[in-house]
FIMI-763152 format. One record per residue: x, y negated, z negated of N, C-alpha, C, O, CB in turn; residue in three letters; residue number from 0. Coordinates in Angstrom, 2 decimals. Glycine has a CB too. Example, Ala and Ser with C-alpha at 12.3 -4.5 7.8 and 13.67 -1.06 7.14 Angstrom:
n_px;n_py;n_pz;ca_px;ca_py;ca_pz;c_px;c_py;c_pz;o_px;o_py;o_pz;cb_px;cb_py;cb_pz;residuo;num
13.19;5.69;-7.80;12.30;4.50;-7.80;13.20;3.30;-7.80;14.24;3.32;-8.46;11.31;4.47;-9.05;ala;0
12.85;2.25;-7.08;13.67;1.06;-7.14;12.90;-0.03;-7.87;13.41;-1.14;-8.04;14.08;0.60;-5.72;ser;1
//
This chain:
n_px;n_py;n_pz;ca_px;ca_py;ca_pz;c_px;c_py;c_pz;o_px;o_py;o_pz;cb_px;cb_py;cb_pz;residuo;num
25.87;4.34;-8.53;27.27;4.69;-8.33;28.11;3.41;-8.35;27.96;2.58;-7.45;27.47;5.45;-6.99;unk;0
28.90;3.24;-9.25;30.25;2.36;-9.10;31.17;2.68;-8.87;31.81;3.15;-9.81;30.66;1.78;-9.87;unk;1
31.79;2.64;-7.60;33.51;3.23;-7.32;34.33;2.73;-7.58;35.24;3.39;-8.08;34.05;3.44;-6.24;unk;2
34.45;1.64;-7.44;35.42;0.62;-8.49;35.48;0.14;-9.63;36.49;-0.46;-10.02;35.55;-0.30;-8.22;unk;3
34.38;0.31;-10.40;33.85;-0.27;-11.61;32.96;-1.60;-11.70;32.63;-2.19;-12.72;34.92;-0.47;-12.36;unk;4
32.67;-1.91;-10.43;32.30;-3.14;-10.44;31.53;-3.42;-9.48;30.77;-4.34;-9.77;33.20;-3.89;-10.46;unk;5
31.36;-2.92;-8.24;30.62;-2.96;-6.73;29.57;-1.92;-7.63;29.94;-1.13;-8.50;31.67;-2.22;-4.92;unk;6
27.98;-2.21;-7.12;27.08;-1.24;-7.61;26.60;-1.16;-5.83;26.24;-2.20;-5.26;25.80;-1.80;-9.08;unk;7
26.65;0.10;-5.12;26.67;0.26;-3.89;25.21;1.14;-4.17;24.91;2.00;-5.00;28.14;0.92;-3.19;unk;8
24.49;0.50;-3.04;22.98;1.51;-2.51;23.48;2.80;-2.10;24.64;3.01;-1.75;22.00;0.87;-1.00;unk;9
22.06;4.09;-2.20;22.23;4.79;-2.12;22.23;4.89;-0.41;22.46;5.92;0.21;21.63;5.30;-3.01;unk;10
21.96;3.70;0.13;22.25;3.50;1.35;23.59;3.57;2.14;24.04;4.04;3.18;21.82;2.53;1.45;unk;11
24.04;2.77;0.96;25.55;2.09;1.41;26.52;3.46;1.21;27.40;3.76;2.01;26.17;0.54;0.18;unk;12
26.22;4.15;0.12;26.78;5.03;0.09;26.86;6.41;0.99;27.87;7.07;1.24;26.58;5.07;-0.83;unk;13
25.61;6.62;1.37;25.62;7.43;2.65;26.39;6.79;3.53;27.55;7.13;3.25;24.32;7.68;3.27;unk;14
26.40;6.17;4.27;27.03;5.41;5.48;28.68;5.13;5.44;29.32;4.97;6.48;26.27;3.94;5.57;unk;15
29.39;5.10;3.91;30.70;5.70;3.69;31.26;6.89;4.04;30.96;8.06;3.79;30.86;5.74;2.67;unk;16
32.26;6.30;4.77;32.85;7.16;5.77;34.61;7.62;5.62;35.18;7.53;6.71;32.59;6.32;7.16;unk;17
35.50;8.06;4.50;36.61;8.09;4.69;37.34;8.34;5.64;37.10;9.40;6.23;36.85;8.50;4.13;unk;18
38.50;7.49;6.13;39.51;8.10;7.54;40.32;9.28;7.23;40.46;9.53;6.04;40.73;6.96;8.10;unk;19
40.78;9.92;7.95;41.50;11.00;7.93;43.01;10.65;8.40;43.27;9.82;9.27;40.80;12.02;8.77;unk;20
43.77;11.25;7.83;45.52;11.36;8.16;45.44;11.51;9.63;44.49;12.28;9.78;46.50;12.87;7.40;unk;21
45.91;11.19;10.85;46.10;11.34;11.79;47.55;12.16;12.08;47.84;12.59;13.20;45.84;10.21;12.20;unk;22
48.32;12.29;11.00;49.38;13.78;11.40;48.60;14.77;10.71;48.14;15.77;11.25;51.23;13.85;10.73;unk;23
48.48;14.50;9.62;47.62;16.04;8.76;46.33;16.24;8.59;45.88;17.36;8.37;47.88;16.25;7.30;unk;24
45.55;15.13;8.69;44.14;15.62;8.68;43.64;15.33;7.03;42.48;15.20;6.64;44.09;17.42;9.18;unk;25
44.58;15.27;6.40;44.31;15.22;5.00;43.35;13.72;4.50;42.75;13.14;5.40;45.90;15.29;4.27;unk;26
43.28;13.35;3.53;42.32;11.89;3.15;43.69;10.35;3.22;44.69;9.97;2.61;41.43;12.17;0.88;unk;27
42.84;9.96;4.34;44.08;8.87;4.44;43.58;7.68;3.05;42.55;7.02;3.15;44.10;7.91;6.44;unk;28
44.59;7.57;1.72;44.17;6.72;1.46;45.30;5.44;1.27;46.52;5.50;1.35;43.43;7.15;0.55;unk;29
44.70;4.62;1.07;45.83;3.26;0.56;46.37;3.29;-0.82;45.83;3.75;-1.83;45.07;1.72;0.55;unk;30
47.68;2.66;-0.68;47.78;2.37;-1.95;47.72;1.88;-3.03;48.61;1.36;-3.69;48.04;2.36;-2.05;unk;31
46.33;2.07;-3.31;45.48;1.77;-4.45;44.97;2.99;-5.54;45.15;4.20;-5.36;44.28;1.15;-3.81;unk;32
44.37;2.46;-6.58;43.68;3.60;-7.05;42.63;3.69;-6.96;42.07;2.60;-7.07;43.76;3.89;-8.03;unk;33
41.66;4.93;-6.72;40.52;5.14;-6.68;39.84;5.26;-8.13;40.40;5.68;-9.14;40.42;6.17;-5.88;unk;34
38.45;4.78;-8.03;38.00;5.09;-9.53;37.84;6.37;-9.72;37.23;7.10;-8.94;36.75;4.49;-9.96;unk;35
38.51;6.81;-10.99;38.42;8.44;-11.24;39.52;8.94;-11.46;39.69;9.86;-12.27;37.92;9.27;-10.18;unk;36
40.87;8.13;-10.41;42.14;8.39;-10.20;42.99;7.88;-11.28;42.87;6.94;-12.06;42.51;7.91;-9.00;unk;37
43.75;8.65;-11.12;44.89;8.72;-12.39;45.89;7.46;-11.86;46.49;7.50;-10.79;45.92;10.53;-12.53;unk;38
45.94;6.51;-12.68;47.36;5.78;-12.34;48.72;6.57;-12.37;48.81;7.50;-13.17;47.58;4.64;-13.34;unk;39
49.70;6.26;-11.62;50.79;7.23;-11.73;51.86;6.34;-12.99;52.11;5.14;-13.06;51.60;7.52;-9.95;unk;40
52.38;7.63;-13.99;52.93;6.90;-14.99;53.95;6.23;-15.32;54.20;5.78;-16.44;52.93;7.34;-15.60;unk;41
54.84;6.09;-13.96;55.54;5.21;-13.43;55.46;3.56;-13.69;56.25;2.87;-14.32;55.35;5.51;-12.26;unk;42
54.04;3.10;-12.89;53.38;2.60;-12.87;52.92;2.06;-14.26;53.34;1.06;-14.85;52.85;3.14;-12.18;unk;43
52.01;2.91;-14.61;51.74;2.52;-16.49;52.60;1.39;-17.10;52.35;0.22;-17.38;52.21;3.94;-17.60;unk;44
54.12;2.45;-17.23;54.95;2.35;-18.22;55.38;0.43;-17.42;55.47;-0.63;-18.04;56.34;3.97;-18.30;unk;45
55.52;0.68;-15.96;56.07;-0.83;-16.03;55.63;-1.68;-16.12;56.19;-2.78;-16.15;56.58;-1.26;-15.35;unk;46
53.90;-1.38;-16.22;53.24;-2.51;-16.55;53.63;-2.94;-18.29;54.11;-3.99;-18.73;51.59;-2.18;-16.22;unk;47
53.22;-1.67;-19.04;53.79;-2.19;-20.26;54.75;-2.58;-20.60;54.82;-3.25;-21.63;53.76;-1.71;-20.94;unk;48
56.50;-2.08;-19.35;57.26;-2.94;-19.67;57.26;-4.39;-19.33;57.92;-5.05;-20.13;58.12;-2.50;-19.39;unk;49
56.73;-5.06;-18.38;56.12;-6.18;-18.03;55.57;-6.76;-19.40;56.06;-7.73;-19.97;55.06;-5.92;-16.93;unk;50
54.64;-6.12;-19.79;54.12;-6.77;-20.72;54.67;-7.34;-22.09;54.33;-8.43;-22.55;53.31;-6.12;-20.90;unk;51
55.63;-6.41;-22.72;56.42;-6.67;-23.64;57.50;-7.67;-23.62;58.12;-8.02;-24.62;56.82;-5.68;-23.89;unk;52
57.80;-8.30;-21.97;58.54;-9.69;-21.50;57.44;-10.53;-21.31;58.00;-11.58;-20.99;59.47;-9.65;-20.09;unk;53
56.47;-10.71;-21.30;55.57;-12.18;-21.00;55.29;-12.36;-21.89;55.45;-11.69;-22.91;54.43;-12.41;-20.20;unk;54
54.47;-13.87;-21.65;54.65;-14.44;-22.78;53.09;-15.02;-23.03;52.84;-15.98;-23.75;55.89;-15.50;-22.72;unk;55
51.99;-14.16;-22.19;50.53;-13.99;-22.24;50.27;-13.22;-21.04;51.10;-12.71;-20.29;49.69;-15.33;-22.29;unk;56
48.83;-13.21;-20.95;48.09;-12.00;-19.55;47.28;-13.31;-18.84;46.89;-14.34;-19.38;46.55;-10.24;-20.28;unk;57
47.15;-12.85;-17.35;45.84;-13.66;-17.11;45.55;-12.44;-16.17;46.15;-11.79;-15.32;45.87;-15.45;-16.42;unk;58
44.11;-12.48;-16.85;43.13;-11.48;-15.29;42.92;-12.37;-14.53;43.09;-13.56;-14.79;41.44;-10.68;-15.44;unk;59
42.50;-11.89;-13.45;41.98;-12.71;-12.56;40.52;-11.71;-11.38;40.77;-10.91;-10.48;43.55;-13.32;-11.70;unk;60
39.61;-12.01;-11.69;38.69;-11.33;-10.90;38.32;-9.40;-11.29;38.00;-8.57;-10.44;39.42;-11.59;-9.34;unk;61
38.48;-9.16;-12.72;37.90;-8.39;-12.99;37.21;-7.85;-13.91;37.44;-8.45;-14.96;38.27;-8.04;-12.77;unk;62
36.39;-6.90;-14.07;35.56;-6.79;-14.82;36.02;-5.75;-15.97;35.19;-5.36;-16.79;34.47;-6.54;-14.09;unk;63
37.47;-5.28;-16.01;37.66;-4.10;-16.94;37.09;-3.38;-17.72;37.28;-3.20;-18.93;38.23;-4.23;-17.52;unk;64
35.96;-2.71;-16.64;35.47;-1.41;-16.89;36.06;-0.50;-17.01;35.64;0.39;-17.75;34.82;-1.04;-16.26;unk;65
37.45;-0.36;-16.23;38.03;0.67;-16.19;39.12;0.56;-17.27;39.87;-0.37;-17.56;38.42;0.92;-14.90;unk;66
39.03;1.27;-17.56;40.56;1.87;-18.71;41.68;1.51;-17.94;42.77;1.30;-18.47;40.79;3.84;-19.07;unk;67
41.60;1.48;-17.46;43.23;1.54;-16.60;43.67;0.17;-17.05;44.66;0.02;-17.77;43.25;1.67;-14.54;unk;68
42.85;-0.91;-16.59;43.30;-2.17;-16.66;43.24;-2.42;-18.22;44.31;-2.50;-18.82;42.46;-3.16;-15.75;unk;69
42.01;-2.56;-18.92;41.69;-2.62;-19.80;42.81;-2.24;-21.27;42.87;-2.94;-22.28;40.67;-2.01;-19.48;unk;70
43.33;-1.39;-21.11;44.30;-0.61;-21.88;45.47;-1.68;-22.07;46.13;-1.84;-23.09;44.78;0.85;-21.08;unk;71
45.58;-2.34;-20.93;46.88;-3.63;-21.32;46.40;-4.71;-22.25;46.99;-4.92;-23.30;47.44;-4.59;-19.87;unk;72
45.08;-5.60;-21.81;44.97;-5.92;-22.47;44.66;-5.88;-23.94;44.55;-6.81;-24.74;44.80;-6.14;-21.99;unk;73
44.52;-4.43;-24.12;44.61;-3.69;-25.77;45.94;-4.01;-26.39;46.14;-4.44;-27.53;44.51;-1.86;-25.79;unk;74
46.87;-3.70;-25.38;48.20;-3.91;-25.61;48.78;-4.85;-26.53;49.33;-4.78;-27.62;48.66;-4.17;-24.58;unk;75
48.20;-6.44;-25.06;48.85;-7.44;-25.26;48.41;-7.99;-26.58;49.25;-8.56;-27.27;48.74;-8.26;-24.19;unk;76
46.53;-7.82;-27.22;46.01;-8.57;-27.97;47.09;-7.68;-30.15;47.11;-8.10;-31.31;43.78;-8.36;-27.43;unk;77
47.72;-6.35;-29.39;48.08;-5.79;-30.45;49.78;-6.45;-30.83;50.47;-6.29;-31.83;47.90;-4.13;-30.15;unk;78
49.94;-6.92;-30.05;51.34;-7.44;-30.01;50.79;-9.28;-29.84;51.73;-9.98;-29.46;52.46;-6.59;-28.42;unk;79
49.91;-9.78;-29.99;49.39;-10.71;-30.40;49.75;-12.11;-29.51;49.94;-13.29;-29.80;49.71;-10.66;-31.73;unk;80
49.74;-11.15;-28.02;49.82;-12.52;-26.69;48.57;-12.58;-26.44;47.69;-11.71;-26.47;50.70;-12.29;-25.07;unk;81
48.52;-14.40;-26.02;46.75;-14.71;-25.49;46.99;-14.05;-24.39;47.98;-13.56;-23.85;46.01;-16.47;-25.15;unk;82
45.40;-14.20;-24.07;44.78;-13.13;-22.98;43.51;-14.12;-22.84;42.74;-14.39;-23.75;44.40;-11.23;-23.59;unk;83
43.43;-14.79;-20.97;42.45;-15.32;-20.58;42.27;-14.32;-19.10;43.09;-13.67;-18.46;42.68;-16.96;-20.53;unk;84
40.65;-14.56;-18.91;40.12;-14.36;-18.13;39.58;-15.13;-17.36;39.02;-16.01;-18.02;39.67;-13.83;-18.41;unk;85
39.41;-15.29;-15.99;38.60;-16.06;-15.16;38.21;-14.72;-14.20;38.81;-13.91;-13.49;39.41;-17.49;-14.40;unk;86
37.20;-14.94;-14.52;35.66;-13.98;-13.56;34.37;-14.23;-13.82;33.89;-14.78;-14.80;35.50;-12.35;-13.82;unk;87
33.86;-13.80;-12.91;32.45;-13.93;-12.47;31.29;-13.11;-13.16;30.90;-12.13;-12.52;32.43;-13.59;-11.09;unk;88
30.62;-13.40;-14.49;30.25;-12.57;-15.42;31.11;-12.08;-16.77;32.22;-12.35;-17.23;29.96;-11.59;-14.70;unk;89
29.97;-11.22;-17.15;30.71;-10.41;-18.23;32.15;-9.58;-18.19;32.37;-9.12;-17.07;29.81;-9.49;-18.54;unk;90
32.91;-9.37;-18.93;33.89;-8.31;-19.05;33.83;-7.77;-20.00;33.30;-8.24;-21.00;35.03;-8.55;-18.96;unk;91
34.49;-6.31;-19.92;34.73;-5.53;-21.06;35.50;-6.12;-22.45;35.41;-5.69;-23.60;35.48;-4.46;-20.52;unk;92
36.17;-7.12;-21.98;37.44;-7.69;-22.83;36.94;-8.98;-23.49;37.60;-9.59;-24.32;38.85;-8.04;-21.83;unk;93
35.71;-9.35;-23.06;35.59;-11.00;-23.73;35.63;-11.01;-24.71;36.40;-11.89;-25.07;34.56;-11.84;-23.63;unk;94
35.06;-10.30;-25.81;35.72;-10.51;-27.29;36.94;-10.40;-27.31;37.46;-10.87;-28.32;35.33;-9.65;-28.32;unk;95
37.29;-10.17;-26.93;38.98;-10.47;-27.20;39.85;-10.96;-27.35;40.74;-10.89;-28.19;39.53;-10.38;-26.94;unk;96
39.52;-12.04;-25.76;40.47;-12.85;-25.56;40.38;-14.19;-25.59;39.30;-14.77;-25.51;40.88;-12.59;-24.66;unk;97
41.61;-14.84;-25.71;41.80;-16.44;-26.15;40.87;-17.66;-25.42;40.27;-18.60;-25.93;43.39;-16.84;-25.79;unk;98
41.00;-17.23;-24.04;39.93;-18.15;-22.95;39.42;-17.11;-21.73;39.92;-16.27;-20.98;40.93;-19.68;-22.07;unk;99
37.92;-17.76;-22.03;37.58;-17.13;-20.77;36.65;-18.19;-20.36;35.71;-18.79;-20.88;36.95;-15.60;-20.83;unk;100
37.45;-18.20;-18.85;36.47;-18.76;-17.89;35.05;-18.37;-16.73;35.24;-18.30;-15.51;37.28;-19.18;-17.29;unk;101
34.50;-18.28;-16.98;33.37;-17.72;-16.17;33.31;-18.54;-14.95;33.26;-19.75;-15.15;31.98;-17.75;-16.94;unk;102
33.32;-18.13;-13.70;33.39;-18.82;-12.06;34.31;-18.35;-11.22;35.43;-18.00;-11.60;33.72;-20.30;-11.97;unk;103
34.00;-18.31;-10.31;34.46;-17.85;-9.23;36.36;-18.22;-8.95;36.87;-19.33;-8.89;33.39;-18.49;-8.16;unk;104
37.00;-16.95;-8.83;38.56;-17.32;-9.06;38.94;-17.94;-7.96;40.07;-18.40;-8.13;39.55;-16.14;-9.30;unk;105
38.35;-18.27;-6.48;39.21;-18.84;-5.53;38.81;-20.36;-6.42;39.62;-21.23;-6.75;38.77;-18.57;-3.60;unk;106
37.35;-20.37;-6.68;37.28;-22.11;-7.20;37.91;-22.58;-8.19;38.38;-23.71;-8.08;36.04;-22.62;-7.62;unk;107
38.04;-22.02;-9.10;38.96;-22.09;-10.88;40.11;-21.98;-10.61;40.69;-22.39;-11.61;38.75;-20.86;-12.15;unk;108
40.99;-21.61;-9.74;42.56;-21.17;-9.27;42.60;-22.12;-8.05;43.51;-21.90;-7.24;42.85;-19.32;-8.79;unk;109
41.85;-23.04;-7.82;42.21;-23.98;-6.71;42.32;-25.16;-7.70;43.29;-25.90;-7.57;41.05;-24.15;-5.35;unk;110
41.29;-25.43;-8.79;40.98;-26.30;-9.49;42.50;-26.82;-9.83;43.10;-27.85;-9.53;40.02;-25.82;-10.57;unk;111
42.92;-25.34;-10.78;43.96;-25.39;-11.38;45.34;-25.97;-10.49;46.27;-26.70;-10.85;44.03;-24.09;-11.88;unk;112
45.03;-25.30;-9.17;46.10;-25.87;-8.38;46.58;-26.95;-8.06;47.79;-27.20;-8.01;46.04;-25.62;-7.59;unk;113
45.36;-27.98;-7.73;45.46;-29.19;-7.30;46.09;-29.86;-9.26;46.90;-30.78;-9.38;43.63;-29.78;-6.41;unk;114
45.69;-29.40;-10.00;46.33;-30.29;-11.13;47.82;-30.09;-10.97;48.53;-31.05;-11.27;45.84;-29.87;-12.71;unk;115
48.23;-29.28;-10.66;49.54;-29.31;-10.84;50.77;-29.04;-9.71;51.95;-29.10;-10.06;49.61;-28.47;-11.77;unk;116
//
């Protein structure tokens, strides 16, 4: 099971998951995030792509775009022909793709970067 696309959780770990409940309704308290499975709202979508059509490249940072959701921009950006780097830990869905990718850990590669400048 991957719930995020990226955590591979025991069948241990997964028993022992426990969702909270709404404390007025009882309903599934969740955050505002998306769950894997979950539909981005198209609100959302659209302003990422409007975002995207003003910058002037992408940077991931710490993921593995398994999921479509994310993944789909950088389809975007490489079709409208902005670089696209990655810094993460392993493989991604996107490495053919894009202009640079750094493999290592993003607090260390994003500190690196920091102190240069």
């Amino acid at each position: 099971m991957a719930p995020d696309g990226d955590v591979q959780l025991t069948r241990e770990q997964e028993k022992g998951f426990q969702v909270s409940s709404c404390t007025s309704c009882g309903g599934i308290l969740k955050p505002q995030i998306i769950f894997f499975g979950d539909n981005v709202a198209r609100p959302v979508v659209q302003s990422v792509y409007d975002q995207l059509e003003q910058c002037d490249g992408v940077l991931v940072v710490g993921s593995s775009l398994q999921v479509y959701s994310g993944y789909r921009f950088i389809l975007a950006a490489k079709q409208a022909k902005k670089p696209v780097a990655i810094v993460n830990i392993g493989e991604t869905r996107a490495d053919r793709l894009v202009d640079l990718k750094v493999n290592g850990s993003c607090v260390d590669v994003l500190s690196q970067v920091d102190s240069i400048g």
